[in-house]
C-alpha positions in Angstrom: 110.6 134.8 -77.0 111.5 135.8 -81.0 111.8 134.5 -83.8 111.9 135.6 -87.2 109.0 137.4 -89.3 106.5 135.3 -90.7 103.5 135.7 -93.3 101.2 133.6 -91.1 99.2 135.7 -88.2 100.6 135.5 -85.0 98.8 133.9 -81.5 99.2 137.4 -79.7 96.8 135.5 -77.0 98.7 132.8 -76.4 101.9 134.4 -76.6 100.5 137.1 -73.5 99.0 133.4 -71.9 102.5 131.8 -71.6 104.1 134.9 -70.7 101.4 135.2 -67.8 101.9 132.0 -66.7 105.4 132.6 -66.0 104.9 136.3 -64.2 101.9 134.7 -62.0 104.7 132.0 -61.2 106.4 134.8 -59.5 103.2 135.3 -56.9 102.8 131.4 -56.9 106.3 131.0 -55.2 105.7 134.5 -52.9 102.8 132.7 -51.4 104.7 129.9 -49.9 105.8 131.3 -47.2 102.5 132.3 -45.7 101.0 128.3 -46.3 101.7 126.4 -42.7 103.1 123.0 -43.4 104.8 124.1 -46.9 108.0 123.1 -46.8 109.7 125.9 -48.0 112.3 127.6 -46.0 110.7 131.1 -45.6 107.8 130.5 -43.0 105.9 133.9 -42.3 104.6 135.0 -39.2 101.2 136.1 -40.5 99.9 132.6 -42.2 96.8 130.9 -43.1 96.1 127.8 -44.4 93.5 129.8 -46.7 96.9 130.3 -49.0 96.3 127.1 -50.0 93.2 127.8 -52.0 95.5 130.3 -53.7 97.9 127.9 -54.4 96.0 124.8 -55.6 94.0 127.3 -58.0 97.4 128.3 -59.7 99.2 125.2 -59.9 96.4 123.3 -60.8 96.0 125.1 -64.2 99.3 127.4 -64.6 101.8 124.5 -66.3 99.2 122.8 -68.4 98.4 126.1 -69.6 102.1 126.7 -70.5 102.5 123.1 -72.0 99.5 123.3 -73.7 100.9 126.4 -75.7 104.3 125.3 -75.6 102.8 122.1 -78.0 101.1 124.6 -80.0 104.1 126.8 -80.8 106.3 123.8 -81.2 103.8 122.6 -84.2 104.0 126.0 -85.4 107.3 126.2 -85.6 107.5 122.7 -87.3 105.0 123.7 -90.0 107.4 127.2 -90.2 110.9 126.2 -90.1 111.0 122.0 -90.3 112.2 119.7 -87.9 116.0 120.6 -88.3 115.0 124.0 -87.9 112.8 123.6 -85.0 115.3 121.7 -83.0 118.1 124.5 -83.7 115.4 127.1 -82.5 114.7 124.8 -79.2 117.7 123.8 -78.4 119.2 127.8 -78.9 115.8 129.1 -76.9 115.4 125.8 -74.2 118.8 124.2 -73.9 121.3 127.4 -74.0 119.2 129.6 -71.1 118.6 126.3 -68.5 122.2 125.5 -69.1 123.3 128.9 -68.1 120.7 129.5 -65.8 121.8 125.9 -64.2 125.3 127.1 -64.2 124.5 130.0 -61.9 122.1 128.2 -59.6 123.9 125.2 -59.4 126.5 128.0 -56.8 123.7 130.2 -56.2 121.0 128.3 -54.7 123.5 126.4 -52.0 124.7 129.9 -51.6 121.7 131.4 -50.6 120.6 128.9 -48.8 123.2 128.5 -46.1 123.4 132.9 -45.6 119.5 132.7 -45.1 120.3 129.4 -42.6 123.9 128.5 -41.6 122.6 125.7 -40.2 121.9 124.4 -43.9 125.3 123.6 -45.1 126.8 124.9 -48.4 127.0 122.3 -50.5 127.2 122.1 -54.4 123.9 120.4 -56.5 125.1 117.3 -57.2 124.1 115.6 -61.2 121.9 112.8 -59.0 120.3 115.4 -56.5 116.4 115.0 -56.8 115.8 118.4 -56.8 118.6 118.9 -59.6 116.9 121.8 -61.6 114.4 122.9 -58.9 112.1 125.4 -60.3 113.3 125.0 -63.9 112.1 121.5 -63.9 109.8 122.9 -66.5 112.7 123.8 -69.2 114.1 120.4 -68.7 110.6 118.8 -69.7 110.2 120.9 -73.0 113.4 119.7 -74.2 112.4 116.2 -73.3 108.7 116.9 -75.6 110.3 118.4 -78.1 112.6 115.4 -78.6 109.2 113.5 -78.3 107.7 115.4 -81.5 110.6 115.2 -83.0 111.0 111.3 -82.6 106.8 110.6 -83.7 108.0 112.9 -86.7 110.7 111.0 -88.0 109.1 107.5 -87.4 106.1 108.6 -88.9 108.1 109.6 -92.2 110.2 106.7 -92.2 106.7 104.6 -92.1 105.2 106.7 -94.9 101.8 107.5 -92.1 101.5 111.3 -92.2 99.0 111.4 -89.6 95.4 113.5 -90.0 96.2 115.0 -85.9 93.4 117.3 -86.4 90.4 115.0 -84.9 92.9 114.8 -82.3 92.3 118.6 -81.3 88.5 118.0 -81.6 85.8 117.0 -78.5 86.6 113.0 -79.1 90.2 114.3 -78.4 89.5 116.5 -75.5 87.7 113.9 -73.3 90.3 111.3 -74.2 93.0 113.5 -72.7 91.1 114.6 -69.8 90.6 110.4 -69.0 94.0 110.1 -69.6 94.5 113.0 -67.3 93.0 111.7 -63.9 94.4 108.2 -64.8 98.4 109.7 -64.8 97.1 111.9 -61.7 95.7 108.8 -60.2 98.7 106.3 -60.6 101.2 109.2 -58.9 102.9 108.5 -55.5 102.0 110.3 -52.5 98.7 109.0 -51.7 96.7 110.0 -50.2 96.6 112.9 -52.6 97.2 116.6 -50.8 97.8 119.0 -53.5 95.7 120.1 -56.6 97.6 119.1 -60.1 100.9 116.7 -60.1 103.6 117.8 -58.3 107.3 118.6 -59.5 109.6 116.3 -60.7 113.6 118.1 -60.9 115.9 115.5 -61.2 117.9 114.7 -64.4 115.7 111.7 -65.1 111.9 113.1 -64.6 109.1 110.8 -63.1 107.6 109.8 -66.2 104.1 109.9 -65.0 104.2 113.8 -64.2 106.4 114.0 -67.9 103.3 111.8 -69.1 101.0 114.3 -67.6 102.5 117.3 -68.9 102.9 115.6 -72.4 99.3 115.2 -72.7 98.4 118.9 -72.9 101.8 119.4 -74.9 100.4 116.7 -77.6 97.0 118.5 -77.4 98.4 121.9 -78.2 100.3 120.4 -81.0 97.2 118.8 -82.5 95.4 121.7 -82.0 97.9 124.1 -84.0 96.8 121.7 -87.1 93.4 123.1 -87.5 93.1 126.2 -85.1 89.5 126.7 -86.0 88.8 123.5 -83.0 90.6 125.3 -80.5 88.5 128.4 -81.2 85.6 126.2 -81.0 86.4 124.6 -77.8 87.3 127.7 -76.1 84.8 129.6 -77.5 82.5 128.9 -73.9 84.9 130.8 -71.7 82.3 133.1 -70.4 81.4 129.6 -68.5 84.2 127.6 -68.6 85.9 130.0 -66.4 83.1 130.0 -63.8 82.7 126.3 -63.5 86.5 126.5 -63.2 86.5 128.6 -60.2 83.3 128.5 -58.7 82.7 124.9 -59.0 85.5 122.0 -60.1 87.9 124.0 -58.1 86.3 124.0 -54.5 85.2 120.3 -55.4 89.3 119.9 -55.8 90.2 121.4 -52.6 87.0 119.6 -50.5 88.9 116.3 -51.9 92.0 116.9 -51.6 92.0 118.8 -47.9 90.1 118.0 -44.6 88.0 121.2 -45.7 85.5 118.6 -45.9 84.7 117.3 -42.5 82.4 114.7 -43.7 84.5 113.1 -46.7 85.7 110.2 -44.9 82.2 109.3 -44.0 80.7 109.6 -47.3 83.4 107.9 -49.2 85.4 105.7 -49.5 89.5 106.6 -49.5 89.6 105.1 -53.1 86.7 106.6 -53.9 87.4 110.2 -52.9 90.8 109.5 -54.5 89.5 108.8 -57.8 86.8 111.4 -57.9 89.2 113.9 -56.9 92.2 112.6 -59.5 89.0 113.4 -62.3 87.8 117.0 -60.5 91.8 117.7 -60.7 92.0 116.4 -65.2 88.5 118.3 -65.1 90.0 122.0 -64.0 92.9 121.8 -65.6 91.6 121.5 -68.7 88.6 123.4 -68.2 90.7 126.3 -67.1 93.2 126.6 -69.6 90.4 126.0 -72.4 88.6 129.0 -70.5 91.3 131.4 -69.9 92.4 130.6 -73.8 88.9 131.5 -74.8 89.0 134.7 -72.8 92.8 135.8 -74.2 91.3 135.4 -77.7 88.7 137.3 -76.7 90.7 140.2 -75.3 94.3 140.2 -76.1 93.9 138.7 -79.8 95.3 142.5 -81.3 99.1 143.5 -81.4 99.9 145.4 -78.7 103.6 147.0 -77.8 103.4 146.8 -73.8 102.3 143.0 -74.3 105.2 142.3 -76.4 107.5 143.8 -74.3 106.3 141.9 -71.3 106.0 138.6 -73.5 109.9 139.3 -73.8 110.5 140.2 -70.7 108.9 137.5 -68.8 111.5 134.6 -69.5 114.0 136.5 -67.7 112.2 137.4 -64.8 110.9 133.8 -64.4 114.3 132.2 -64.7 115.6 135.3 -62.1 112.9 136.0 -60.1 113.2 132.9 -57.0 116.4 134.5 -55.2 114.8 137.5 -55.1 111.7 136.4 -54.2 113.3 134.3 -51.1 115.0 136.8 -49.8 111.8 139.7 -49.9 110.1 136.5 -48.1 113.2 136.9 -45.3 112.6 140.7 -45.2 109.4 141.3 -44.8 108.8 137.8 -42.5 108.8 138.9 -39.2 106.5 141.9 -39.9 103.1 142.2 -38.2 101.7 143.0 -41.3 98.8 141.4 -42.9 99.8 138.5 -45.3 97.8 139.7 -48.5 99.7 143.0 -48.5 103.4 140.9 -47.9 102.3 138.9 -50.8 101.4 142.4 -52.8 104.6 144.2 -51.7 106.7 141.5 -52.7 105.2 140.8 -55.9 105.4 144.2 -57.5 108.5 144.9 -55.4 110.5 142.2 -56.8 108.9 142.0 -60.4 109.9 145.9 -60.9 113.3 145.0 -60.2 113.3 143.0 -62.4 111.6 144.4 -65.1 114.8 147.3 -64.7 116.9 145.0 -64.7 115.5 143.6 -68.0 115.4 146.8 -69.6 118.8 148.1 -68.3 120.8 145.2 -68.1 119.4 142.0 -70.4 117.1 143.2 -73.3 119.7 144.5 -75.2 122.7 142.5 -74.7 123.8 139.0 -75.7 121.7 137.3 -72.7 118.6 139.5 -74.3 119.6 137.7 -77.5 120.6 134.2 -75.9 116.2 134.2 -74.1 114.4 135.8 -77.2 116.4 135.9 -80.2 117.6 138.5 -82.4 115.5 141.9 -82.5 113.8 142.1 -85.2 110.0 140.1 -85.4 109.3 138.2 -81.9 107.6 135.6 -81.4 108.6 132.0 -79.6 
């Protein structure tokens, strides 16, 4: 997304994080149709229920990632531009895509739907529907954070208490949230708990317990944007935080969460393996974003063109990319072929389309201008 030039350096790492987030979201929604059991409507010929390894690993980490630096650029763009102007650059960037993306889908999805099953029947997305704004539940929540900061900002004024946030960003900080973490996870419905991270909430008024979730890595990002020097610090151990991440919290996740571990129920007890599980879940999440923060500083901290034309680019193909994506799923179902290489194919088939379209069709035009701002200096 742009903004304006600034003096202050920019977060090329975190800007190339968010944008990642939402291109692996584009492989994260490919993969459902080769998981047996998701309810999705694409079902695969070729699946495995080693997809959902895949699938836990990314959305355990992939939206606390993006909230995390959502909070951080919101602060940024507080400290930049002031309340009144971060709202206008929030509400122009947040509120004017969802409601035209949500304008479109609203037809589309029903539309799509019914051609890929006539048996589903086309029916418009109602205000009350539960699944209201589907997979841009996540647009709907910023807007409801940023009103959030916006609220602590003015209260805190009007009671003279400018806040010191920047202990808040600190160790002290970090283990509060992760607490506060497993406690949200842990009060969710759905027990027993199937799935690594929260799950979705789309309807016009969120489950405040996921909201609450989400908030707390938004909050941490914004604390952290106070004194950046603590986020360096805490992320400073990727080299290890990734590896624990992966190799270690994450298989503990799925063992919990899954029958992959044929002896849980006789080791502990069901509130017992809950809990621990609701603390392995906080535990990655945090762990991995800190880590793969870490490792973007450590690697994509320079300017670089390609990255900031994919930066831009990737808030278009996210909002696009699902149709697409449901209807390569439909294609390529019924093929004999292996499910890694469907997932592959459909991946870079469908984000090359999109990337032309991008470049042909919505970079330079007035929906280019309506996701990322005017041309010139880009960032947010």
């Amino acid at each position: 997304m742009r903004t304006t030039p600034d003096a202050s350096p920019r977060r090329h790492d975190l800007d190339a994080l968010r944008a990642g987030a939402m291109l692996v979201g584009v492989a994260f929604h490919a993969a459902h149709s080769f998981a047996p059991g998701m309810p999705w409507l694409i079902h695969d010929t070729q699946q495995s229920p080693w997809w959902y390894v895949f699938l836990f690993a990314v959305h355990g980490c992939r939206m606390p990632l993006f909230f995390l630096v959502s909070g951080y650029f919101t602060a940024l763009l507080f400290e930049r531009k002031g309340l009144s102007g971060l709202l206008r650059h929030r509400l122009a960037r947040i509120g004017g895509p969802l409601v035209a993306a949500m304008a479109a889908f609203l037809v589309g999805l029903p539309w799509i739907l019914h051609q890929l099953n006539p048996a589903i029947p086309f029916r418009l997305l109602r205000w009350d529907d539960r699944g209201l704004f589907a997979y841009l539940w996540f647009l709907w929540f910023l807007l409801w954070l940023v009103g959030a900061f916006a609220v602590t900002i003015v209260l805190a004024r009007l009671a003279k208490w400018p806040p010191d946030v920047r202990k808040a960003g600190g160790t002290a900080g970090l283990f509060v949230a992760i607490i506060i973490s497993a406690l949200l996870l842990w009060s969710m419905p759905g027990g027993p708990h199937v799935s690594v991270g929260p799950g979705t909430s789309a309807a016009l008024i969120p489950d405040f317990r996921i909201l609450g979730f989400y908030a707390v890595f938004f909050a941490f990002g914004a604390c952290c944007q106070r004194d950046p020097a603590r986020l360096t610090r805490l992320t400073g151990g990727w080299k290890w935080q990734l590896p624990l991440a992966i190799l270690i919290l994450l298989p503990l996740c799925v063992a919990l969460v899954t029958p992959a571990w044929k002896g849980r129920t006789e080791t502990l007890s069901p509130a017992m393996a809950d809990g621990l599980a609701m603390l392995m879940e906080s535990l990655y999440a945090w762990v991995m974003t800190l880590g793969l923060i870490g490792c973007a500083g450590a690697w994509l901290a320079r300017p670089s063109t390609w990255g900031r034309y994919l930066a831009d680019a990737s808030y278009w193909i996210y909002l696009a990319h699902l149709p697409l994506v449901m209807w390569s799923q439909y294609w390529v179902s019924q093929l004999p072929w292996p499910s890694p290489l469907k997932l592959l194919l459909i991946t870079l088939a469908d984000l090359a389309l999109l990337l032309l379209a991008y470049h042909f069709l919505v970079r330079d035009t007035w929906v280019g201008r309506l996701l990322n701002g005017p041309k010139p200096g880009r960032q947010s």
